[in-house]
C-alpha positions as YAML, in Angstrom:
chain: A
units: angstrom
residues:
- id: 1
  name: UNK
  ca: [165.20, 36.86, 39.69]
- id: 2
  name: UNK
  ca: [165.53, 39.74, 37.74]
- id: 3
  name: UNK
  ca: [167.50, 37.81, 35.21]
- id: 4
  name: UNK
  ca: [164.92, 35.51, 34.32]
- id: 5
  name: UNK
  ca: [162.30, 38.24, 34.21]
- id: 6
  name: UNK
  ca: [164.01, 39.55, 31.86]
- id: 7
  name: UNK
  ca: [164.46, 36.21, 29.83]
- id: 8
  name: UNK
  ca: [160.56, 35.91, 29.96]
- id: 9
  name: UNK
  ca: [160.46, 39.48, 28.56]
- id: 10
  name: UNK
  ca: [162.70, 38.85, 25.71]
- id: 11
  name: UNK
  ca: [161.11, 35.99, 24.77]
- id: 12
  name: UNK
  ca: [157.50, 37.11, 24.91]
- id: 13
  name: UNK
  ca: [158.70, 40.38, 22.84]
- id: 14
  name: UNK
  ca: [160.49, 38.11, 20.24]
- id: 15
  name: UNK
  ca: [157.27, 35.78, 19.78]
- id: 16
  name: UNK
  ca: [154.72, 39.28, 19.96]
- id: 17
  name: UNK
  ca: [156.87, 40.96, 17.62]
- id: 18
  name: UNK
  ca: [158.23, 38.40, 15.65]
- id: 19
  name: UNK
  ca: [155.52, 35.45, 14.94]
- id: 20
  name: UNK
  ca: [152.84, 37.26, 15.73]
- id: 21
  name: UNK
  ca: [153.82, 40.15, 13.64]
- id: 22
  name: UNK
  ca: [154.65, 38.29, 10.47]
- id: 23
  name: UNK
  ca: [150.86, 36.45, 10.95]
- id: 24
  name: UNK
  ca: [149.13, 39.93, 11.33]
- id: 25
  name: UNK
  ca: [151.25, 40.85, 8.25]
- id: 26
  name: UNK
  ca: [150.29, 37.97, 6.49]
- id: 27
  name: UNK
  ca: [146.61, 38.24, 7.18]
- id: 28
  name: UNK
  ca: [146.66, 41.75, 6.17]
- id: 29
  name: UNK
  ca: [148.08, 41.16, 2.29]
- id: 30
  name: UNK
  ca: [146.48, 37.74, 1.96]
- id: 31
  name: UNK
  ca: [143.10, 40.00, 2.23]
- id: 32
  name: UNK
  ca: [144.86, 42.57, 0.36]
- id: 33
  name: UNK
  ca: [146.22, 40.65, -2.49]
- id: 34
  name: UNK
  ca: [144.25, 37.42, -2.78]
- id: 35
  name: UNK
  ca: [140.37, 37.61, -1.29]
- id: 36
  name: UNK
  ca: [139.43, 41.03, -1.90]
- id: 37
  name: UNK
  ca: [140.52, 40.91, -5.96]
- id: 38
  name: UNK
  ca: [139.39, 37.67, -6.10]
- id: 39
  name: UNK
  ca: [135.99, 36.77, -3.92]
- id: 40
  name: UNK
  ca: [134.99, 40.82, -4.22]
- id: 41
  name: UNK
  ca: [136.00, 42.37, -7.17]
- id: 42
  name: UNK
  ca: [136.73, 39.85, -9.87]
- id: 43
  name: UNK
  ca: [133.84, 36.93, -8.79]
- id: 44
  name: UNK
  ca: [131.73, 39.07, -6.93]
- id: 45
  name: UNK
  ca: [131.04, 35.94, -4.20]
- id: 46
  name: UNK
  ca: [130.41, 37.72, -1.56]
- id: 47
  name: UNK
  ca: [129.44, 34.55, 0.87]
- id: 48
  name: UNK
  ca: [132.37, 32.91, 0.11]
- id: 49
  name: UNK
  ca: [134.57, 36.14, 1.12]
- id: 50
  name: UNK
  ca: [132.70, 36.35, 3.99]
- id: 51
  name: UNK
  ca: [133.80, 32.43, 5.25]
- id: 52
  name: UNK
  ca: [137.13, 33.14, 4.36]
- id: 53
  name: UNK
  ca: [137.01, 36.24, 5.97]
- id: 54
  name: UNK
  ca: [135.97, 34.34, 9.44]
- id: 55
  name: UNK
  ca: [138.13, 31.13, 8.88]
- id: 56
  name: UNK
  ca: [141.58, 33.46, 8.67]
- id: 57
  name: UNK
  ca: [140.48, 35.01, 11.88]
- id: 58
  name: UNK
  ca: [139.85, 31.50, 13.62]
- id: 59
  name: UNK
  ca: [143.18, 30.01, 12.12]
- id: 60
  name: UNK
  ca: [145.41, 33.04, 12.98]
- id: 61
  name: UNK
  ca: [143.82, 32.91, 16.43]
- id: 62
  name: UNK
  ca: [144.24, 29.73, 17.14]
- id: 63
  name: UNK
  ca: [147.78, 29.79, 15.86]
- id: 64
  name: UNK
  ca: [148.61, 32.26, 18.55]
- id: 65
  name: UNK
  ca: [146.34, 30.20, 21.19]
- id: 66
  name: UNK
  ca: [148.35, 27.06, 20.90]
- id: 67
  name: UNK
  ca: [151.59, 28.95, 20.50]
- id: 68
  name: UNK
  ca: [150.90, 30.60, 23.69]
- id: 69
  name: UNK
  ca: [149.31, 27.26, 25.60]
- id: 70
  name: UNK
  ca: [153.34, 26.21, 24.43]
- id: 71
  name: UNK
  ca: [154.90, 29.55, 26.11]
- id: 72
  name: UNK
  ca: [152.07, 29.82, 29.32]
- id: 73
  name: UNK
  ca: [154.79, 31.36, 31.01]
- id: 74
  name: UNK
  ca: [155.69, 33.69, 28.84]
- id: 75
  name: UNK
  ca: [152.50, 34.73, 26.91]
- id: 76
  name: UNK
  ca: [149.51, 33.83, 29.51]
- id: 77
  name: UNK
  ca: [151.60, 34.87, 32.50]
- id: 78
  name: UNK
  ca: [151.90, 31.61, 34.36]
- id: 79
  name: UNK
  ca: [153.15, 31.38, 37.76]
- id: 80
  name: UNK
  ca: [156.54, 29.08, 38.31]
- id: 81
  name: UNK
  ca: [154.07, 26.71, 40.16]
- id: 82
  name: UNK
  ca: [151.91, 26.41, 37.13]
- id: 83
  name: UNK
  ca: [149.05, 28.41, 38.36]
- id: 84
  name: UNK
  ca: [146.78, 30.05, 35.97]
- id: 85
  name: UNK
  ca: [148.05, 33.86, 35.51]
- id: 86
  name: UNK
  ca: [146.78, 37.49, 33.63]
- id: 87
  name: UNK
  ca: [145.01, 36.03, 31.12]
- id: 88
  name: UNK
  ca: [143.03, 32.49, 30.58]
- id: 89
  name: UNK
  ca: [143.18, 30.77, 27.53]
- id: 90
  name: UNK
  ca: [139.42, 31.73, 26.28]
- id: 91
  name: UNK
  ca: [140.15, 35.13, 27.10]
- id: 92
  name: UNK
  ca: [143.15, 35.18, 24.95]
- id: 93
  name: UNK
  ca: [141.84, 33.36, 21.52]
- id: 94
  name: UNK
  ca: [139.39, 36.10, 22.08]
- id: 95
  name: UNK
  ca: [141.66, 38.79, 22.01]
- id: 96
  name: UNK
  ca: [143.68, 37.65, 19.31]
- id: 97
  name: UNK
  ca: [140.57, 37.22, 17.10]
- id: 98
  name: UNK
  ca: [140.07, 40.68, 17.63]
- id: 99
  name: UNK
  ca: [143.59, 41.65, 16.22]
- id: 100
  name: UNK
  ca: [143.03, 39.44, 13.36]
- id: 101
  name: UNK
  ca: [140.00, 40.92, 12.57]
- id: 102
  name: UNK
  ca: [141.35, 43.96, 12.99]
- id: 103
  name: UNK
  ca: [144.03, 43.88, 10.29]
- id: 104
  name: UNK
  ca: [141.48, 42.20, 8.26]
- id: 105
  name: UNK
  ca: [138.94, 45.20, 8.18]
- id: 106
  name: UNK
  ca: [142.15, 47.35, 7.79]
- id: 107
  name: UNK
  ca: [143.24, 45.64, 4.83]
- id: 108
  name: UNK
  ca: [139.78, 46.30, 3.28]
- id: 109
  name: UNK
  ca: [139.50, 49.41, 4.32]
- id: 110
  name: UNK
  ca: [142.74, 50.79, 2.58]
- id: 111
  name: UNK
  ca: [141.70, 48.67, -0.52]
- id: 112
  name: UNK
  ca: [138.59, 50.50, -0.99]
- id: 113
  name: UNK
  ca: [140.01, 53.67, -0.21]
- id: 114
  name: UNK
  ca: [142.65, 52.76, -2.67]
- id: 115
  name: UNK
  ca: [140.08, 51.82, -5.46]
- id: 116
  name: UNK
  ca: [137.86, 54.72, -4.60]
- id: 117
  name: UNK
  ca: [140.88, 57.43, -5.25]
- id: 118
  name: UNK
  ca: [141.65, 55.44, -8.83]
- id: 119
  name: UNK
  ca: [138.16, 54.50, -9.86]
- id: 120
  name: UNK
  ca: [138.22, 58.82, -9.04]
- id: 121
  name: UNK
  ca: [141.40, 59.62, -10.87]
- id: 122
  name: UNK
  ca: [140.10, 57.27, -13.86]
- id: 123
  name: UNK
  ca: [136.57, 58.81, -13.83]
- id: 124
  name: UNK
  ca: [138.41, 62.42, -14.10]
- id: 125
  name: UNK
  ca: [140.30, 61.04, -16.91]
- id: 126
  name: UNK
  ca: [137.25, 60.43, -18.79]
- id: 127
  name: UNK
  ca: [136.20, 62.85, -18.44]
- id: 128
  name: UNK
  ca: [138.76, 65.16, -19.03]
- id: 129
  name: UNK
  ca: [138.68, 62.98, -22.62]
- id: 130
  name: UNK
  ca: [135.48, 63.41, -23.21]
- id: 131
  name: UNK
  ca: [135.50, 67.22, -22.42]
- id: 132
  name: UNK
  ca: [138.45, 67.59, -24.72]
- id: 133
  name: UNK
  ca: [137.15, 65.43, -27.43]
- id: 134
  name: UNK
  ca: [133.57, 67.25, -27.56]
- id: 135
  name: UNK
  ca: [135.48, 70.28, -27.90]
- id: 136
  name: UNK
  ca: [137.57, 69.12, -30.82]
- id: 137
  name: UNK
  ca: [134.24, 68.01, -32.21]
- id: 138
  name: UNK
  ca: [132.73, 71.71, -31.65]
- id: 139
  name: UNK
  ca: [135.85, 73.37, -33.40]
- id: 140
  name: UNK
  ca: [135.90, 71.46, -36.03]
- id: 141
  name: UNK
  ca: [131.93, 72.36, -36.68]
- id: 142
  name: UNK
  ca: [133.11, 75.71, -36.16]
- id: 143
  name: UNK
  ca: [135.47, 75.92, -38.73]
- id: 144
  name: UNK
  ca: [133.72, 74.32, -42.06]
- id: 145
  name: UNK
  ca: [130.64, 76.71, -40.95]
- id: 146
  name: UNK
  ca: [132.97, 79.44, -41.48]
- id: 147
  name: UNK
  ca: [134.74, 78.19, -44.71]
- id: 148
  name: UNK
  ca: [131.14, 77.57, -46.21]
- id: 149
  name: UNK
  ca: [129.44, 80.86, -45.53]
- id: 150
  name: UNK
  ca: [133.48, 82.55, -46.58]
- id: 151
  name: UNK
  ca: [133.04, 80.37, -49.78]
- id: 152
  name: UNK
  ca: [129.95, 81.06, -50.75]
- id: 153
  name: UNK
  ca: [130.37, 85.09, -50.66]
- id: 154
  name: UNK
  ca: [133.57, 84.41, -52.95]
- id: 155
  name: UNK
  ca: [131.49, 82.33, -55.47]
- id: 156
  name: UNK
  ca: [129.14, 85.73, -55.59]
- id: 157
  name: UNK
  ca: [132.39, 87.69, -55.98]
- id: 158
  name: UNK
  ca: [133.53, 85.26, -58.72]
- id: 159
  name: UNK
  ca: [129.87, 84.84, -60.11]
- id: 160
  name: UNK
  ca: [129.38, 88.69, -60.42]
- id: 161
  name: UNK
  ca: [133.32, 89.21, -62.30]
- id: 162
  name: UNK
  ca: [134.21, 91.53, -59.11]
- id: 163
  name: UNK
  ca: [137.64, 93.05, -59.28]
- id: 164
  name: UNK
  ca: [136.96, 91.94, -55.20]
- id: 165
  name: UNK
  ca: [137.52, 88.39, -56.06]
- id: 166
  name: UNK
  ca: [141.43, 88.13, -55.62]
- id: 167
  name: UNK
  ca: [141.54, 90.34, -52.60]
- id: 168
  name: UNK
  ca: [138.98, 88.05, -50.80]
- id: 169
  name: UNK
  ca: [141.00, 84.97, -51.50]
- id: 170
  name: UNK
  ca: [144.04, 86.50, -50.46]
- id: 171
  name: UNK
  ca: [141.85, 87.70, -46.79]
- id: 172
  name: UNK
  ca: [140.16, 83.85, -46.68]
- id: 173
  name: UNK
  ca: [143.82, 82.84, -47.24]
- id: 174
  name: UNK
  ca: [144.81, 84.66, -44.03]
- id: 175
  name: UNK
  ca: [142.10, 83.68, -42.07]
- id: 176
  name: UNK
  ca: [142.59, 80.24, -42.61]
- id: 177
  name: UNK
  ca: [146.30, 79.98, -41.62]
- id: 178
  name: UNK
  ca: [145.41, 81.39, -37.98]
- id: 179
  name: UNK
  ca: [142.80, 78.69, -37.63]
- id: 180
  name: UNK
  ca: [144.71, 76.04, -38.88]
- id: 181
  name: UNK
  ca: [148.13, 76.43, -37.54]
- id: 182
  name: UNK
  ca: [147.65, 79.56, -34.72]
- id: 183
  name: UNK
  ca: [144.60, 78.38, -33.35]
- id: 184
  name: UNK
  ca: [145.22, 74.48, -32.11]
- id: 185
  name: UNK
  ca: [146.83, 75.51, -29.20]
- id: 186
  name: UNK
  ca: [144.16, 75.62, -25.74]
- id: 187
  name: UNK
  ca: [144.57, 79.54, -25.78]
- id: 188
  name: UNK
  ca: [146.14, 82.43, -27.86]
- id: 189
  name: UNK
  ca: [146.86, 85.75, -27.22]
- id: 190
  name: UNK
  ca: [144.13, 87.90, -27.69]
- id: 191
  name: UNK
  ca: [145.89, 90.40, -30.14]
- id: 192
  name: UNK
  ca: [145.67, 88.04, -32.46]
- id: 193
  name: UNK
  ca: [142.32, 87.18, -31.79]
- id: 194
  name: UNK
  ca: [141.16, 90.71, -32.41]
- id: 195
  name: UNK
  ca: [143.56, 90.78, -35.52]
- id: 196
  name: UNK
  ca: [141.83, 87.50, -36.87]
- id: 197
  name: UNK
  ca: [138.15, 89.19, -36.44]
- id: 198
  name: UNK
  ca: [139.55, 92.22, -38.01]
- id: 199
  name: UNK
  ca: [140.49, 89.97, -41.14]
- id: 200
  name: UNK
  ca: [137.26, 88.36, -41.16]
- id: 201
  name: UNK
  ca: [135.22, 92.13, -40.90]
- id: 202
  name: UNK
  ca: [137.82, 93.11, -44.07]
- id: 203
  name: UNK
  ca: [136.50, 90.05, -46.22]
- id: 204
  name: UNK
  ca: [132.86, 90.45, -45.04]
- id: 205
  name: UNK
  ca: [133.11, 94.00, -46.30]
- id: 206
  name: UNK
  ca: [134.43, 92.82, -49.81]
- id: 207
  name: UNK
  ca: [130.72, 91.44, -50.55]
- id: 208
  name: UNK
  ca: [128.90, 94.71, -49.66]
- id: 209
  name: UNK
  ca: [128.47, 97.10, -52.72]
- id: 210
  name: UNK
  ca: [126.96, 99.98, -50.37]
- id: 211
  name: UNK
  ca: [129.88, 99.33, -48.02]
- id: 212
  name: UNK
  ca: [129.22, 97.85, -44.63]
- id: 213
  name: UNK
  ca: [129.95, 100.22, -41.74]
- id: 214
  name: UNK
  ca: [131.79, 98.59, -38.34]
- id: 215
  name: UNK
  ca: [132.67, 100.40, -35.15]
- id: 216
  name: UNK
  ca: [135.29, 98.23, -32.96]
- id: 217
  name: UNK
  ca: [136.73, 99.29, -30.00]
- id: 218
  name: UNK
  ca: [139.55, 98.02, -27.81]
- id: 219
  name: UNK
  ca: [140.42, 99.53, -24.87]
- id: 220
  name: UNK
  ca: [142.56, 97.93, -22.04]
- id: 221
  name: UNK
  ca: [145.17, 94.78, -21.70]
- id: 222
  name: UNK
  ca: [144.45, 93.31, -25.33]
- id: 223
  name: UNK
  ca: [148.16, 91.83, -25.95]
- id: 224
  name: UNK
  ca: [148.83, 91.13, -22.45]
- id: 225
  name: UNK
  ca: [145.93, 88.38, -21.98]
- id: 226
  name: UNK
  ca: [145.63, 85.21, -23.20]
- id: 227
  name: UNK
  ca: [141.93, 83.41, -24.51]
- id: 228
  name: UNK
  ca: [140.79, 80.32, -26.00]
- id: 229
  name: UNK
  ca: [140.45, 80.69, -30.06]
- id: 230
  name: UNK
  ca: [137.79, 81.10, -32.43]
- id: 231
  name: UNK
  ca: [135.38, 81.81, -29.08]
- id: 232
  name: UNK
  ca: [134.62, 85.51, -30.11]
- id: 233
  name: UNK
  ca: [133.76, 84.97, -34.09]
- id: 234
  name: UNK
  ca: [130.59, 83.39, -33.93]
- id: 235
  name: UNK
  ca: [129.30, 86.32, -32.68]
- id: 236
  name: UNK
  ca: [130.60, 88.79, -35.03]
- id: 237
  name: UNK
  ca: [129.48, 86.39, -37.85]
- id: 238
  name: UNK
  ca: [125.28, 86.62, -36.75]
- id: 239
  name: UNK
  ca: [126.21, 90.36, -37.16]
- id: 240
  name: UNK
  ca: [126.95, 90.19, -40.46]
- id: 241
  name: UNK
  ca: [124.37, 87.02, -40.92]
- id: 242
  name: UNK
  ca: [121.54, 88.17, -39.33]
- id: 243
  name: UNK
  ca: [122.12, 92.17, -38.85]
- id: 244
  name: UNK
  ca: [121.91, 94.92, -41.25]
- id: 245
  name: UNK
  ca: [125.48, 95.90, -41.51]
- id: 246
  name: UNK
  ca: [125.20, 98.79, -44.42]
- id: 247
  name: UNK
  ca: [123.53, 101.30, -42.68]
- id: 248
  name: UNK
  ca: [125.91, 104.64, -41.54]
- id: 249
  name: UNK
  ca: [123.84, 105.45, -38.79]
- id: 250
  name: UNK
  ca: [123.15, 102.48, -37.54]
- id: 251
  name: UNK
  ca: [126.86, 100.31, -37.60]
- id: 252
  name: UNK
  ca: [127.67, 97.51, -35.92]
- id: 253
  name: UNK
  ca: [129.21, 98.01, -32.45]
- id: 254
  name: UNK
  ca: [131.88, 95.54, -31.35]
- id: 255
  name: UNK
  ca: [133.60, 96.46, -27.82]
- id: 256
  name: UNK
  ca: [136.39, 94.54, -26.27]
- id: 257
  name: UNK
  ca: [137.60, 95.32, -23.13]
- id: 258
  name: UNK
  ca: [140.13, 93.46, -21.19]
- id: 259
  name: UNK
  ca: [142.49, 93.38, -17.87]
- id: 260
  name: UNK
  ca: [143.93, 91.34, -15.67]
- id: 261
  name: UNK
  ca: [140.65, 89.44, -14.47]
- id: 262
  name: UNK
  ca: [138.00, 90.23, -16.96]
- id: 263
  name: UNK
  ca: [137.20, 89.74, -20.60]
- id: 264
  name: UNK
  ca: [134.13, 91.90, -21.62]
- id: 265
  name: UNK
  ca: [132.68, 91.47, -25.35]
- id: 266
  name: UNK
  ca: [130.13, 93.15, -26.75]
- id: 267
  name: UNK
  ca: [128.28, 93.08, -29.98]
- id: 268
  name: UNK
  ca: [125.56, 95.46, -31.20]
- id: 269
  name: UNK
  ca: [123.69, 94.66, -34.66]
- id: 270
  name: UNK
  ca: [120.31, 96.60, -36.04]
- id: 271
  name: UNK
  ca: [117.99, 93.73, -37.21]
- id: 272
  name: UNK
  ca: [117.39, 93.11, -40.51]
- id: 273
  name: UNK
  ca: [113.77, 91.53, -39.98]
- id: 274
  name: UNK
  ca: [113.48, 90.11, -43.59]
- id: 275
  name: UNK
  ca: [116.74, 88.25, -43.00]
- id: 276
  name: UNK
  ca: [115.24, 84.64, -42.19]
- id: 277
  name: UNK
  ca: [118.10, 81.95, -41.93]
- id: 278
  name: UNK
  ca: [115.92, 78.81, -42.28]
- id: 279
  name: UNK
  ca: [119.34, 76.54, -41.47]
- id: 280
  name: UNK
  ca: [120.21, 78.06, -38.50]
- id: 281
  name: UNK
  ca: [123.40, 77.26, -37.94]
- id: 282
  name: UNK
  ca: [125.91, 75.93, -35.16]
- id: 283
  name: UNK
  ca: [126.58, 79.56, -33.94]
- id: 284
  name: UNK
  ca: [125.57, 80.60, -30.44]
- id: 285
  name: UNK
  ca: [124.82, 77.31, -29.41]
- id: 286
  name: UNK
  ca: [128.21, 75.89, -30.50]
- id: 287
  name: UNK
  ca: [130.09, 78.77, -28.61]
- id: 288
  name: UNK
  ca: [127.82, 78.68, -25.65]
- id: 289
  name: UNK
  ca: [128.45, 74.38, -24.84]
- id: 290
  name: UNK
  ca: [132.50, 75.71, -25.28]
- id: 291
  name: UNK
  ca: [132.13, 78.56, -22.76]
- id: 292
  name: UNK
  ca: [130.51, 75.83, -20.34]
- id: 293
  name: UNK
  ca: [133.18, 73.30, -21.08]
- id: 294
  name: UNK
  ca: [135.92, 75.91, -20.89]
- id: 295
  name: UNK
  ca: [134.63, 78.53, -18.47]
- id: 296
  name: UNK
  ca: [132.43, 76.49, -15.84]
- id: 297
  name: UNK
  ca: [131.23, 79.29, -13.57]
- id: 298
  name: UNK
  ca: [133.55, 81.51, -14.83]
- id: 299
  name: UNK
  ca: [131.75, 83.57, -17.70]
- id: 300
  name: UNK
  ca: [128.57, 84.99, -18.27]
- id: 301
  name: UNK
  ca: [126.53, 85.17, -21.54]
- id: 302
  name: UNK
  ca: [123.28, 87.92, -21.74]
- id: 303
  name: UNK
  ca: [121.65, 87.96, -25.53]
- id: 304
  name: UNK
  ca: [118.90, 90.71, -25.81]
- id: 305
  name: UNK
  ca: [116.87, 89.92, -28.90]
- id: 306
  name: UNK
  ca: [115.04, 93.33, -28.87]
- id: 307
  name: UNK
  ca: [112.55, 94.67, -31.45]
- id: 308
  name: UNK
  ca: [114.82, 96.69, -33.47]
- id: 309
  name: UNK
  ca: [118.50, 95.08, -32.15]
- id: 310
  name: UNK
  ca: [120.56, 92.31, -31.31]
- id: 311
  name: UNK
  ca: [122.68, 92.67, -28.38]
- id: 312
  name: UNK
  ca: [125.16, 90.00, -27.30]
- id: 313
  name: UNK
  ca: [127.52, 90.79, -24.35]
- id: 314
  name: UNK
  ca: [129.89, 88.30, -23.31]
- id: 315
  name: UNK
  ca: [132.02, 88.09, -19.91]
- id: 316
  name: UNK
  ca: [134.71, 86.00, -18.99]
- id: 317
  name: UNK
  ca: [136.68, 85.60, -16.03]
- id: 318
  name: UNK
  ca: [140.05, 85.09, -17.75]
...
């Protein structure tokens, strides 16, 4: 008795686990791998995924029906004496049309989930292209703005005969190795930021006769911390663009202030009122769309365009 209980038990677990499981298997990747990708994503026919959606369910059920009309005893619970058992035979195609479905909807469940996460990782990608590609696109504006306006005041140099001239090739000279070979790397250290503005306040100062008069002061981690390049010189350039930059008692105030967490800039110009740029210029604007790109949430920008001064005071959470 026992014996052939347990010869009925074998036998059901070898057809539950073994058929059965290589049908539920094979209804789960034949969604996975052949009607999703090819009624759904590549043909869009939705109808037609939906009949072949139903008719796997109705063949693998009725696979396991007749399979288990074969094996009553073992898989509908017959008695010896052939009386019906657990289960009828309706009640059974029923429940195995469940489990079909089952690993159907499974199977489209992980795909999507699957597709979601790349169609996610590709969208950051893009993104993460585009971002880096606009940026390369607002550096390189950034960098011919400064050679012109640098150019220009050496052609005045030159013009004028100005003993001036070689020294402000020599400074241009500098200035343009750190932002071609120092500066292409996502941040620098900001020593050598502050050492590049210095350079560029040393050949701005070459084209004032009456001397232009600049107060900078650093206080805090400046060669310990690390910032993105060319983000501070735009505003140190509408200074000397826009400001009146050769008056003693009125000189331009750059502060820089930096620790562990915080990058605080400053600029202070008196306005000169008859100095109209009619270009404009890519500027604040320019540095602003990098901060954003750069520093989402993380920095914040407050320009006071007063009467008599221009303040610009920049914070970034470095």
């Amino acid at each position: 008795m026992v014996s052939g209980n347990s010869e009925v038990s074998i036998k059901r677990q070898l057809i539950s686990f073994g058929i059965f499981g290589v049908l539920n298997v094979s209804v789960f990747y034949i969604n996975y791998i052949f009607l999703i990708p090819e009624f759904i994503k590549k043909r869009k026919k939705y109808l037609f995924y939906i009949i072949a959606f139903f008719l796997i369910i109705a063949a693998s059920s009725l696979v396991k029906t007749v399979i288990a009309v074969l094996n009553p005893v073992d898989m509908l619970g017959y008695k010896a004496d052939g009386k019906a058992g657990e289960i009828t035979v309706n009640q059974y195609a029923i429940f195995k049309a469940l489990i079909a479905g089952f690993f159907l909807v499974s199977s489209s469940i992980i795909s999507f989930i699957i597709d979601w996460f790349s169609s996610q990782s590709i969208q950051r990608n893009l993104e993460s292209e585009r971002k880096e590609m606009e940026l390369q696109f607002l550096k390189s504006q950034l960098n011919p703005h400064f050679l012109f306006n640098s150019l220009n005041n050496i052609y005045s140099l030159a013009y004028q005969k100005s003993d001036k001239t070689a020294d402000a090739i020599m400074k241009l000279s500098e200035i343009m190795r750190y932002m071609i070979y120092e500066s292409n790397t996502p941040t620098v250290s900001l020593s050598k930021e502050v050492d590049y503005l210095k350079n560029y306040i040393e050949l701005q100062k070459i084209r004032f006769k009456d001397g232009a008069f600049i107060e900078m002061t650093l206080n805090g981690e400046i060669d310990n911390q690390k910032v993105v390049p060319l983000m501070l010189i735009s505003f140190v350039e509408n200074a000397f663009k826009h400001g009146v930059v050769n008056d003693p008692a009125e000189p331009v105030k750059i502060d820089i202030i930096a620790n562990q967490k915080i990058l605080h800039f400053s600029v202070i110009n008196k306005k000169n009122n008859q100095n109209k740029d009619a270009q404009g210029g890519v500027g604040l604007p320019n540095v602003e769309r990098r901060l954003q790109l750069i520093y989402p949430d993380r920095y914040k920008l407050n320009v006071v365009n007063s009467a008599t001064h221009y303040t610009c005071e920049l914070m970034i959470d470095i």
